[in-house]
MINU-290371 format. One record per residue (C-alpha): x, y, z; residue in one letter. Coordinates in steps of 0.05 Angstrom, whole numbers, padded with zeros to 5 digits, always signed. Each point is the difference from the previous one (the first is absolute). Layout:
// residues N
XYZA
...
This chain:
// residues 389
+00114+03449+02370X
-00032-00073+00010X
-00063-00009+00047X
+00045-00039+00050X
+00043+00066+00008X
-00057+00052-00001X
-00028-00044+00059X
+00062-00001+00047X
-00003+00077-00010X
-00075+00009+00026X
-00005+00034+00072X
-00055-00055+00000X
+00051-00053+00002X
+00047+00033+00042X
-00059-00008+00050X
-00014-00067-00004X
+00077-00012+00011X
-00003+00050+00067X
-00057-00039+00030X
+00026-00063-00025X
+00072+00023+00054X
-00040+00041+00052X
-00057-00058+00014X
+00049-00055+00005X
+00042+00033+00028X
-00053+00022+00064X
-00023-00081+00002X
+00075-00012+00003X
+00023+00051+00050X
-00077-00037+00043X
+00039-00061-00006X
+00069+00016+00028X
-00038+00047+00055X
-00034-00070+00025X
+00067-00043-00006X
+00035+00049+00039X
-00051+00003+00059X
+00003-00075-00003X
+00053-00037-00036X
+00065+00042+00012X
-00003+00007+00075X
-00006-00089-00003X
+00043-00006-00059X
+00036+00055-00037X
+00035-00045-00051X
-00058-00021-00020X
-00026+00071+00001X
+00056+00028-00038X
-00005-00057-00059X
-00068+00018-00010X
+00013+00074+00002X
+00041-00020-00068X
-00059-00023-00039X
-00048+00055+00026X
+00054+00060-00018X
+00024-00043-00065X
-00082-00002-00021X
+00004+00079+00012X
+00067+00021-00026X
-00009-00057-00071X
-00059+00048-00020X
+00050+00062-00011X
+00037-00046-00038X
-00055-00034-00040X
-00011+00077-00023X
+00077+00004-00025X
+00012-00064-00031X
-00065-00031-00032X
-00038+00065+00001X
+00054+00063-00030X
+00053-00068-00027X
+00054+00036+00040X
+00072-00033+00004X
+00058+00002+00049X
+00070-00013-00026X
+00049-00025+00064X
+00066+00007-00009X
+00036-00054+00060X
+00061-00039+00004X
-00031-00079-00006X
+00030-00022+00079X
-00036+00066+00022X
-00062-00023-00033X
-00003-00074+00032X
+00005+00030+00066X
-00051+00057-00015X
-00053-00040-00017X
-00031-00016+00053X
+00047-00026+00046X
+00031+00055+00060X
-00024+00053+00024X
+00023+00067-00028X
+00012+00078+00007X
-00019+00025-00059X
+00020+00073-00021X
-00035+00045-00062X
+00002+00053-00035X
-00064+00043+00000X
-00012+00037-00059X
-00062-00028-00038X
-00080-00008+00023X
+00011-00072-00006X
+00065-00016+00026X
-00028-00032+00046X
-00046-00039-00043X
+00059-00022-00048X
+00029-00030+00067X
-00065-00044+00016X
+00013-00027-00071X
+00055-00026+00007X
-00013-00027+00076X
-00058-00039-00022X
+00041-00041-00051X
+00044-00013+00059X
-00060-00030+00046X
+00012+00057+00049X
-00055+00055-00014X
-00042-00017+00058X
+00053+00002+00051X
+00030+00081-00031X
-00004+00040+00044X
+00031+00080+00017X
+00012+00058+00039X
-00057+00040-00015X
-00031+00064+00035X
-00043-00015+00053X
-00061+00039-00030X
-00007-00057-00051X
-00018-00047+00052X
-00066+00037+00003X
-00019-00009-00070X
-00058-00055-00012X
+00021-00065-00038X
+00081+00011-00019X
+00013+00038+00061X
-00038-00048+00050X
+00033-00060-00035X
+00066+00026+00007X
-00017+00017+00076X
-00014-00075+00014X
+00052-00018-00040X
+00041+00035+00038X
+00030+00052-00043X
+00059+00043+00032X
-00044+00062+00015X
+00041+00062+00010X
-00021+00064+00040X
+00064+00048-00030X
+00026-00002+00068X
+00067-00015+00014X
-00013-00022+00077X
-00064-00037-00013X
+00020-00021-00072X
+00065-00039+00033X
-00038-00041+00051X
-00055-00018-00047X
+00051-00015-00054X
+00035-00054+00045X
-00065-00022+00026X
-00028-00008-00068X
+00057-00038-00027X
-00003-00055+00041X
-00069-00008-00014X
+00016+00000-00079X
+00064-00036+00004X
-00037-00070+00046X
-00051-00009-00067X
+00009-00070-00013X
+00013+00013-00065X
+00046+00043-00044X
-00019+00070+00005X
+00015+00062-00036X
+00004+00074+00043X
+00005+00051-00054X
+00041+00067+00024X
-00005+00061-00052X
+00053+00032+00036X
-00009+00070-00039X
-00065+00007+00042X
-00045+00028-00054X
+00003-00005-00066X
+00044+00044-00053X
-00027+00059-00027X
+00037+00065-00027X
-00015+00035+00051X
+00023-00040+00044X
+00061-00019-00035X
+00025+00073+00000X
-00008-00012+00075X
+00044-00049+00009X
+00053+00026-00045X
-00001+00060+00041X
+00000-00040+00065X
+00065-00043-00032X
+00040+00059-00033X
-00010+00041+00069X
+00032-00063+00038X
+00056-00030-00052X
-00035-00059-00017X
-00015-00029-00069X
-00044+00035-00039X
-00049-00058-00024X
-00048+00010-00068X
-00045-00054-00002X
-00009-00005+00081X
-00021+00048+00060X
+00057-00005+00049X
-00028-00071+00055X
-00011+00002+00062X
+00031-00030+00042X
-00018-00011+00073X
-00059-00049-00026X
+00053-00049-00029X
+00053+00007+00056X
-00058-00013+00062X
-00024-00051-00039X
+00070-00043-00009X
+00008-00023+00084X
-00060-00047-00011X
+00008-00006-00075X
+00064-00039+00015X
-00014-00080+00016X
-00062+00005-00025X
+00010+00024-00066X
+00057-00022-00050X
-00008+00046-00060X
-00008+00070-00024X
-00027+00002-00075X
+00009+00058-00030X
-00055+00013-00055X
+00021+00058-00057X
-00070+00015-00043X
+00002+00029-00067X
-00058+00024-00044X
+00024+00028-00068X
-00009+00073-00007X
-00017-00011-00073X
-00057-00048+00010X
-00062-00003-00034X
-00043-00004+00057X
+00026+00033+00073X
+00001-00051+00057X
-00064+00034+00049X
-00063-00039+00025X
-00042+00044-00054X
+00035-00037-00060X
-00004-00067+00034X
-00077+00012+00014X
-00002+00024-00066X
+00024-00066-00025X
+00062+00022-00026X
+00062-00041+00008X
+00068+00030+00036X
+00072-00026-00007X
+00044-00003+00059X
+00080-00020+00016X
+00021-00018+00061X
+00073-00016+00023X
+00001-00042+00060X
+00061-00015+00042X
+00011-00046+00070X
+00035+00030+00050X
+00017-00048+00074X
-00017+00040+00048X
+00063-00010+00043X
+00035+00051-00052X
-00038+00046+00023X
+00043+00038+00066X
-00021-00002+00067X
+00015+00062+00017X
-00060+00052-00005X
+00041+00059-00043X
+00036-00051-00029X
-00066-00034-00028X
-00024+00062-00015X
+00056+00022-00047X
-00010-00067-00031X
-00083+00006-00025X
+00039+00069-00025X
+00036-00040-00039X
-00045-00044-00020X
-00047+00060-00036X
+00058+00021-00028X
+00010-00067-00037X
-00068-00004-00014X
+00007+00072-00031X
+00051-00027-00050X
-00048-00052-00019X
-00062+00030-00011X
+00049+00049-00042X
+00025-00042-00040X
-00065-00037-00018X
-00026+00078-00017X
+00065+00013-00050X
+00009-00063-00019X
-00060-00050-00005X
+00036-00047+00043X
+00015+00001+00075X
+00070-00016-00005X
+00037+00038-00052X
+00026+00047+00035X
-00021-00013+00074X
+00067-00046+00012X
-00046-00058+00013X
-00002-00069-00034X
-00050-00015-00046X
-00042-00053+00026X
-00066-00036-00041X
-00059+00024-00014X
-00053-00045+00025X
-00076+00004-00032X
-00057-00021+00046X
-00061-00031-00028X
-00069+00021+00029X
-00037-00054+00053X
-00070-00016-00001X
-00015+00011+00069X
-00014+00070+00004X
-00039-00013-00057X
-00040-00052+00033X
+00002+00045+00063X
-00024+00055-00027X
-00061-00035-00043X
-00031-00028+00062X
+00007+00064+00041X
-00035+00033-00063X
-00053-00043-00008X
-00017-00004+00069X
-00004+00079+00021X
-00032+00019-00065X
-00053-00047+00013X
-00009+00023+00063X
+00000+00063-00014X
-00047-00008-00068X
-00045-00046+00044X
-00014+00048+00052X
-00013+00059-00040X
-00055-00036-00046X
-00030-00027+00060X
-00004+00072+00032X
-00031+00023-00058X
-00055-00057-00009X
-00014+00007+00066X
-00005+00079+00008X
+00041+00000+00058X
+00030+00063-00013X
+00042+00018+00061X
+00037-00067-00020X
+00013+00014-00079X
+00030+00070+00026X
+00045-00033+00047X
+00025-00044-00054X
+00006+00062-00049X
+00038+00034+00055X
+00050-00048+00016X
+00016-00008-00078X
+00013+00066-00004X
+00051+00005+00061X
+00032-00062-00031X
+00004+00054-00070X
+00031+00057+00037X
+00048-00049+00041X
+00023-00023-00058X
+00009+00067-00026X
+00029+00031+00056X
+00046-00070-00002X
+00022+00015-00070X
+00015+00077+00016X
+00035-00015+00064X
+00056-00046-00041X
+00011+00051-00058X
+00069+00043+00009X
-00036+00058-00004X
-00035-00023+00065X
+00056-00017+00042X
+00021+00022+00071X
+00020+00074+00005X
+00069-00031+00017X
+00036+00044-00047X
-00016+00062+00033X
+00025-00029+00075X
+00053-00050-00025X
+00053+00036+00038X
-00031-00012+00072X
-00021-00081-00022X
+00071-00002-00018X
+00033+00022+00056X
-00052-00039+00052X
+00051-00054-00036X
């Protein structure tokens, strides 16, 4: 093992990366607090272009940790029209599977080489909104916080749409319309739930959800031209399993990822009738992910054309982003403990020491709250989420 390697494996420099996120991202979340006492009530398109900066300053330091850190690669599948209109250029729905830790990283991947991490937003529980620096941002970013109640969720679902939707620029709502990720325990749920009911047993995907997609669609429509529907892949077989620990680790993950535009105005108007169609949709997506599992590829036997593979490199800002951040809390934080320590005061050198260690077990409790193993106790209640839907 080389010295560069033994390092990226020290809880030591695990640290430096969690205060390196956690400062920032407290001087960030300062920042957008002041611009939205002052700035948005004036001028909210200003507000909301400078939101993109602040959350793309926040969000590129995940990514710094995949790409230049672990040397981690997304492979996107897309049909080349698709591709000129997804970079960066309409709004969109998009729609994932939820199966890994970092799906949701290997999405920010590839939204940053489209110019559009700092404006990705999703539904997310509304007990996120409470957590300090990701949480906070994505509150003044304003994230699509959901309470997992149908009567509330529906008003603040329209509400929150229009907000997302009048960004000035392109912006990216991310749906995982399974509602937690996959697990085997919760996959024998929902092939209970589907075999009791008729409905297509699926293997790779927990039966959706549907009444998230189908409130969403009356103010979706005008505003938003484009579902994308986003199939992730990790190879069962690989070397290194895709989880924060073997990106912190400095280990590098492989990921596939089938992309495909769908105009919204396919979608039917009609609330069952939309509903049967995200069915349909998983069920597609089932065929997919099964055929990259079989197979190696997405499309030999899903019924799907085969469309290029297109290879992203890695940009130097979140490099750049990240060094700066670094350099600055480190020295802040190395600063004020020698100068507590020269200077005896005590009481201030044990409020430093303190504060380092809730950053260590944040970052610990972070990294045990995205494992499977961790997950929501969805498996054991699927049947009464499911039929809320």
């Amino acid at each position: 093992m080389s010295s560069l390697a033994a390092l990226k494996k020290l809880r030591l420099t695990h640290l430096c990366i969690a205060i390196t996120f956690f400062i920032s991202g407290l001087v960030i979340n300062l920042v957008q607090l002041i611009l939205h006492l002052t700035l948005k009530p004036f001028n909210v398109v200003l507000f909301r272009r400078i939101m993109y900066y602040l959350c793309y300053s926040l969000n590129s330091q995940l990514l710094f940790v995949a790409e230049w850190y672990s040397n981690s690669k997304i492979h996107v599948y897309m049909d080349p029209d698709d591709l000129k209109n997804f970079s960066g250029k309409e709004h969109c729905l998009l729609i994932m599977n939820h199966a890994y830790e970092i799906d949701w990283l290997a999405g920010w991947m590839f939204t940053e080489k489209n110019g559009v991490l700092g404006n990705c937003k999703a539904y997310a529980k509304k007990a996120i909104s409470y957590v300090p620096a990701i949480g906070w941002a994505w509150y003044f970013a304003e994230f699509v916080f959901l309470e997992r109640s149908y009567d509330k969720d529906k008003e603040i679902i329209a509400r929150q749409l229009k907000e997302v939707f009048a960004y000035p620029d392109p912006t990216w709502l991310l749906l995982n319309a399974e509602g937690t990720r996959f697990t085997p325990k919760k996959h024998e749920a929902s092939v209970k739930f589907a075999q009791e009911r008729g409905m297509t047993v699926l293997k790779h995907h927990l039966i959706p959800r549907t009444k998230g997609f189908t409130a969403s669609l009356p103010t979706l429509r005008g505003r938003c031209p484009a579902i994308y529907d986003v199939s992730l892949a990790f190879k069962k077989d690989a070397k290194n399993p895709p989880t924060i620990s073997t990106i912190l680790n400095g280990l590098p993950v492989e990921g596939f990822m089938f992309i495909r535009r769908i105009p919204l105005e396919v979608v039917p108007e009609d609330e069952t009738a939309a509903a049967e169609w995200l069915q349909n949709l998983f069920r597609e997506k089932d065929r997919i992910i099964d055929s990259f599992h079989t197979t190696g590829s997405f499309f030999e036997t899903s019924g799907f054309k085969e469309v290029p593979v297109n290879h992203f490199k890695y940009r130097p800002y979140n490099l750049i982003n990240f060094a700066l951040w670094a350099v600055f809390t480190i020295s802040l934080i190395l600063y004020y403990l020698v100068s507590s320590f020269l200077s005896q005061n005590w009481i201030g050198l044990s409020v430093a020491i303190g504060i380092l260690l809730a950053i260590y077990i944040m970052m610990v409790k972070s990294i045990n709250m995205s494992k499977i193993s961790k997950a929501s106790s969805y498996g054991s209640e699927t049947q009464n989420h499911i039929k809320s839907n």
